[in-house]
C-alpha positions as CSV (number, residue, x, y, z in Angstrom):
1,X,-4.7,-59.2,-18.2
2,X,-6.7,-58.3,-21.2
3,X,-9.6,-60.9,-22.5
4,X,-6.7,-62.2,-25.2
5,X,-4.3,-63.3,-22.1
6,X,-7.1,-65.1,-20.7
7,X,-8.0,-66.8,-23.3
8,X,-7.0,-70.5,-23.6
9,X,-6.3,-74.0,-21.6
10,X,-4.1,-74.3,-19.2
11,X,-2.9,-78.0,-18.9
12,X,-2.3,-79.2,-15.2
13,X,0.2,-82.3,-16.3
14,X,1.9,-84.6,-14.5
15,X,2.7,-88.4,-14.2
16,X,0.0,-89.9,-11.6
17,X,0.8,-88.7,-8.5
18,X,2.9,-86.0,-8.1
19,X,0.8,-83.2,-7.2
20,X,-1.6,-82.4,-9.5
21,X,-4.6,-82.9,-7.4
22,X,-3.1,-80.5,-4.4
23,X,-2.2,-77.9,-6.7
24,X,-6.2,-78.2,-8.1
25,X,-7.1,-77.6,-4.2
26,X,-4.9,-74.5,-4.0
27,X,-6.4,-73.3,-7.3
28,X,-9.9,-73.8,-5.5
29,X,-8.8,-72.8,-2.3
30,X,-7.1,-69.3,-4.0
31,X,-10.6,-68.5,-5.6
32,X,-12.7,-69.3,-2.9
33,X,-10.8,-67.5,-0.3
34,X,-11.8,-70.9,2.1
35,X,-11.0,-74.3,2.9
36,X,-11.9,-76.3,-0.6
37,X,-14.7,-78.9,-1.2
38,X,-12.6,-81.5,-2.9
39,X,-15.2,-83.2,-4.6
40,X,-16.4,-79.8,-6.5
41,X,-12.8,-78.3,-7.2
42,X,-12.5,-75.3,-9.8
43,X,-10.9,-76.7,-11.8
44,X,-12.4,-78.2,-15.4
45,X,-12.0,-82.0,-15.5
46,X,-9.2,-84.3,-17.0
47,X,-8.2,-84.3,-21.0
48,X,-8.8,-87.9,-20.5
49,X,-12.6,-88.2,-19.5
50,X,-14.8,-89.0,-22.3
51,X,-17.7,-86.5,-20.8
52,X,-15.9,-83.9,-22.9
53,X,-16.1,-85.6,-26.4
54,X,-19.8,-86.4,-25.4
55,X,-21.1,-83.2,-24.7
56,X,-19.6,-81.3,-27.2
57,X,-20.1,-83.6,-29.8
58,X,-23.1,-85.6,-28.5
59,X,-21.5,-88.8,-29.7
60,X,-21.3,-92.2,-27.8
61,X,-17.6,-92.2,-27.3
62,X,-17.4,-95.9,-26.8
63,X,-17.8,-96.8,-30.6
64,X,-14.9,-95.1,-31.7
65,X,-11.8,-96.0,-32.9
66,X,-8.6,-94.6,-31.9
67,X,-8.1,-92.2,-35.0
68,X,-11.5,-90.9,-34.2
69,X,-10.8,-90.1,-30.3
70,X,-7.7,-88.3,-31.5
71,X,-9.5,-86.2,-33.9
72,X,-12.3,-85.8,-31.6
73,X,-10.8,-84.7,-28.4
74,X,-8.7,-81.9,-30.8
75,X,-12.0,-80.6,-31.6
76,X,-14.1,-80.5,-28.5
77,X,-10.9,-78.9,-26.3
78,X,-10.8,-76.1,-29.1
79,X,-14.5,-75.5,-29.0
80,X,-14.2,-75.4,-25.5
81,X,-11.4,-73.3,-25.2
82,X,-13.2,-70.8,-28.1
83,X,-16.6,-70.6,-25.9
84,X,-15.1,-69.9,-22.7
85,X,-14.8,-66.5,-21.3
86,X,-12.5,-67.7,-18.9
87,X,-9.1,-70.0,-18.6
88,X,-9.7,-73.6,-18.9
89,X,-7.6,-75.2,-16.2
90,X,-7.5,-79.3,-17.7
91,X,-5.8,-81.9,-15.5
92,X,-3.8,-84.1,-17.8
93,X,-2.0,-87.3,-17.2
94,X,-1.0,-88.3,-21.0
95,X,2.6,-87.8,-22.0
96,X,3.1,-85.4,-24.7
97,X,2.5,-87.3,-27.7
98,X,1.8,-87.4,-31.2
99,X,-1.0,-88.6,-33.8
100,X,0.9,-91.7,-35.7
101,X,-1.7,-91.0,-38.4
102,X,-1.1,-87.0,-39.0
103,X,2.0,-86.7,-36.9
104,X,0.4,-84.0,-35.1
105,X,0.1,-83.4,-30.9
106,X,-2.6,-85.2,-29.2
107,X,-3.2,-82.4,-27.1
108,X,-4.4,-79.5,-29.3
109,X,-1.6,-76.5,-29.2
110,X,-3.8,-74.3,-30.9
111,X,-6.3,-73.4,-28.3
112,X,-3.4,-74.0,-25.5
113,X,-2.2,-71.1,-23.2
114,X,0.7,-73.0,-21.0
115,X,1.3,-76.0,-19.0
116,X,2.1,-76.1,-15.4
117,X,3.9,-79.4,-15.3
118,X,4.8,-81.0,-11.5
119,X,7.6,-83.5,-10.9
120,X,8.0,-86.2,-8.2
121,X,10.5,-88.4,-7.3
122,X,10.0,-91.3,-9.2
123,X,10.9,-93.4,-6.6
124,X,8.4,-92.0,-4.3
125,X,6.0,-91.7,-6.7
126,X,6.1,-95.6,-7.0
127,X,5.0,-95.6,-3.6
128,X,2.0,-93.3,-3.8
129,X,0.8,-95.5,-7.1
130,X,1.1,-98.7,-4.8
131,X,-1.5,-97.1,-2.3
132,X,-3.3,-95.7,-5.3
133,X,-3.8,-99.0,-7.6
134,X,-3.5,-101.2,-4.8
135,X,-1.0,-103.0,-7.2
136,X,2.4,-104.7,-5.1
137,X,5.3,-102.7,-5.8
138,X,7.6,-104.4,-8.3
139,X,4.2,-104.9,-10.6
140,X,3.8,-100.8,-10.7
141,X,7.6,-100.7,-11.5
142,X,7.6,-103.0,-14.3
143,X,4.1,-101.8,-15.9
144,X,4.4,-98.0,-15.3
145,X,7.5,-96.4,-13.9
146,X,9.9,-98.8,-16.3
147,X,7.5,-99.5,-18.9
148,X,8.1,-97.7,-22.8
149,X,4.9,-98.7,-23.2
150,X,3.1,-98.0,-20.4
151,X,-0.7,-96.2,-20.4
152,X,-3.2,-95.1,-17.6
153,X,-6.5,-96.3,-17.0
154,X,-7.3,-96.6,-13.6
155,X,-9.9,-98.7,-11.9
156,X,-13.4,-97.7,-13.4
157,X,-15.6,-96.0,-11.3
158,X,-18.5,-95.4,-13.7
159,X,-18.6,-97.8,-16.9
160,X,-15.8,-96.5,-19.6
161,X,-15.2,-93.0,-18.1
162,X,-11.9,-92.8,-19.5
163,X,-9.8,-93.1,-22.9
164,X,-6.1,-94.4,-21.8
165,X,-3.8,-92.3,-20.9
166,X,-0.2,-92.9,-22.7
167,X,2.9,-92.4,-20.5
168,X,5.8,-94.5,-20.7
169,X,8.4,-94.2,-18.8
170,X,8.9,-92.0,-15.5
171,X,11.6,-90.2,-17.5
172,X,9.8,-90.5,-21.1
173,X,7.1,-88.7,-19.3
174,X,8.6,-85.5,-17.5
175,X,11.0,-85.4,-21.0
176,X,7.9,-85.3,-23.4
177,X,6.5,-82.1,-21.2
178,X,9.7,-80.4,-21.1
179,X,10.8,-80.6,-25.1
180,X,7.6,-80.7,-27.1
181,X,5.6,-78.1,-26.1
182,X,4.8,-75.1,-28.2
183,X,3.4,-73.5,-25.2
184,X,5.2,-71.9,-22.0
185,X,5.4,-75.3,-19.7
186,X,6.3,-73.8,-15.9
187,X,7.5,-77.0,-13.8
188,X,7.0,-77.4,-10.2
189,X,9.0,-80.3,-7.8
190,X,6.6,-81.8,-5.7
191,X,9.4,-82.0,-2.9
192,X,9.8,-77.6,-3.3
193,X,5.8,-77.7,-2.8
194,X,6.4,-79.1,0.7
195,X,9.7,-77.8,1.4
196,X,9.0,-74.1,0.5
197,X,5.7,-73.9,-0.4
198,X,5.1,-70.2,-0.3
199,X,8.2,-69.7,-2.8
200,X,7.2,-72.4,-5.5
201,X,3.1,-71.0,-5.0
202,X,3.7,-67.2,-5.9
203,X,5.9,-68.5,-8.9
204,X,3.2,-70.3,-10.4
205,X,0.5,-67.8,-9.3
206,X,2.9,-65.4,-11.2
207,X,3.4,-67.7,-14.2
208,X,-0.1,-68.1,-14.5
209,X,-0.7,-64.5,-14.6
210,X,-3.5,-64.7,-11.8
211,X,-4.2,-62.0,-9.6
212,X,-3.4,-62.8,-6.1
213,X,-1.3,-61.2,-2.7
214,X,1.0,-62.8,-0.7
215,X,-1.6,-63.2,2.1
216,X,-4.3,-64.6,0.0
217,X,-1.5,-66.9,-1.2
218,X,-0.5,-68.1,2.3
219,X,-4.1,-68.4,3.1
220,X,-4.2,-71.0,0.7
221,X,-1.4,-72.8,0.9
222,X,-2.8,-73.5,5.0
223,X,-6.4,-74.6,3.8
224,X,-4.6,-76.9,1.8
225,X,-2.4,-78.6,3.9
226,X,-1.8,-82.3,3.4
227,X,-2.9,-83.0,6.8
228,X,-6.3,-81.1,6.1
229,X,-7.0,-82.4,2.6
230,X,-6.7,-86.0,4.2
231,X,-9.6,-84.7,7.0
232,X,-11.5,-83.9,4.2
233,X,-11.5,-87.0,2.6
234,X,-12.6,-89.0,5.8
235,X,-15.1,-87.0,6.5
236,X,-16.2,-87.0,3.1
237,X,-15.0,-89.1,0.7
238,X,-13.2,-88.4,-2.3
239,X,-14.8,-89.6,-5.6
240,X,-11.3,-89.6,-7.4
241,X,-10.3,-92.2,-5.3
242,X,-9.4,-95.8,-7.2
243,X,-10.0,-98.1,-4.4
244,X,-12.5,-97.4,-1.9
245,X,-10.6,-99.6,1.0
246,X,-7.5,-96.8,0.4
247,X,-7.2,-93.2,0.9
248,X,-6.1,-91.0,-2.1
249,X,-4.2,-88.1,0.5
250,X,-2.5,-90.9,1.8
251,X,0.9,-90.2,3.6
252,X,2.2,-87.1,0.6
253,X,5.8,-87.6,2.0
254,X,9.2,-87.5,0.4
255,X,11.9,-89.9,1.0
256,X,9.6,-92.8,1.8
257,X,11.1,-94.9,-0.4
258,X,14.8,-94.9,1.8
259,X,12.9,-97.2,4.1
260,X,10.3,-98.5,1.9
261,X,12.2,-99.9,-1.7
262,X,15.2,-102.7,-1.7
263,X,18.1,-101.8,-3.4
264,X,17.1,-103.9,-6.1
265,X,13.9,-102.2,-6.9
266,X,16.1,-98.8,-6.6
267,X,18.0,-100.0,-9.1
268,X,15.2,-101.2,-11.8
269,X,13.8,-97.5,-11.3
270,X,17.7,-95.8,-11.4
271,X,18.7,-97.4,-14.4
272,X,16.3,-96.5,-17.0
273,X,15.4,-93.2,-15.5
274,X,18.8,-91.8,-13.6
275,X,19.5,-88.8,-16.3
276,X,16.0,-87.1,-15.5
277,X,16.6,-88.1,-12.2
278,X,19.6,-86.5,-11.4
279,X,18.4,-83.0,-14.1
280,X,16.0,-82.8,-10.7
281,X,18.5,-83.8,-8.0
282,X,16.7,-87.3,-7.5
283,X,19.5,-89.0,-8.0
């Protein structure tokens, strides 16, 4: 790749748990050659933590207003994106949205490369954010998964570390990533990253553009397994973790919610989400 192909952010997006945080461990792991540290991954933060405004623009992002974090976050991801001599990789949880006051993207396209967007089972996903929130299950389907309205701020672990994250529905969500986009957006199913995990790897190694063999590709997909990602975290903690009681790699199955959901909470999810769920065989 030459210095202009490089160039850029690359947005890691996806509704809360779905992947995201494995597929920053392979990124690590892929670099590294080795087993990742997954509390120092190398990956560059979340569009969402206020730390970028801050130290790009040495402001208190706490006293602004919501037209001001728009136009602030445009401008420290493009400086950040213009200083780097390397890709940006930015874990993102907001939908795809835009300014109501200049009708423009939140997420700045200008200094964007692509997206790699990953999509879960919404049904399963409600699971995951159950553990994750430590919210009862028919409270997560009603504020998130269902919700036109919905946002993300998790639990604070340090004092206003976040700006909210918009999201709205399941569906709302994987829909705003796959339409508005200037940028190349390559998608990956959470279920194809367990099921077939050295197919759906190389294509998004390969989308990315990032230099890598087939072995050194494997090798990272097996320092990455669930099972050793969740060792990890009991030996060491994880500091993205909501809820200290919980664990973040929790059970990373599919299909949990056969056993786990009533049919009524199926249908609550079904109904307002069943044409997305069925474009990714959910359904």
């Amino acid at each position: 790749m030459n210095k202009e192909d490089r160039d850029g952010i690359v947005w890691l997006a996806s509704y809360p748990k779905s992947g995201n945080t494995w597929f920053r461990a392979f990124l690590t792991a892929l670099t590294s050659g080795g087993e990742p540290d997954i509390n120092s991954m190398d990956t560059d933060g979340i569009f969402s933590g206020k730390n970028h405004l801050e130290a790009v623009l040495d402001m208190n992002a706490d006293y602004l207003d919501f037209r001001q974090i728009e136009r602030f976050q445009r401008i420290a991801f493009t400086h950040l994106a213009e200083t780097s001599k390397r890709p940006l990789f930015i874990k993102i949880h907001d939908a795809f949205t835009f300014s109501e006051t200049d009708g423009q993207p939140l997420i700045p396209e200008n200094c964007s490369r692509q997206g790699i967007y990953f999509v879960r089972n919404p049904l399963d996903v409600t699971l995951s954010l159950v553990n994750h929130l430590g919210k009862p299950v028919d409270r997560v389907i009603e504020k998130l998964i269902v919700n036109k309205e919905a946002t993300f701020l998790p639990p604070k672990i340090t004092p206003n570390s976040q700006f909210h994250q918009p999201l709205g529905t399941w569906s709302m969500h994987v829909e705003s990533w796959l339409k508005y986009p200037s940028f190349p957006v390559h998608i990956m199913r959470y279920e194809d990253m367990k099921e077939k995990p050295f197919e759906t790897f190389s294509k998004a190694v390969e989308a990315l553009g990032l230099e890598a063999g087939p072995e050194q590709i494997r090798c990272a997909i097996e320092n990455t397994r669930f099972e050793k990602l969740q060792k990890k975290e009991e030996e060491a903690g994880f500091r993205e973790k909501q809820i200290p009681s919980s664990r973040f790699f929790f059970k990373g199955q599919s299909g949990r919610w056969k056993e786990e959901l009533t049919g009524e909470q199926i249908e609550k999810i079904r109904k307002i989400n069943e044409p997305m769920m069925r474009r990714f065989g959910y359904w």
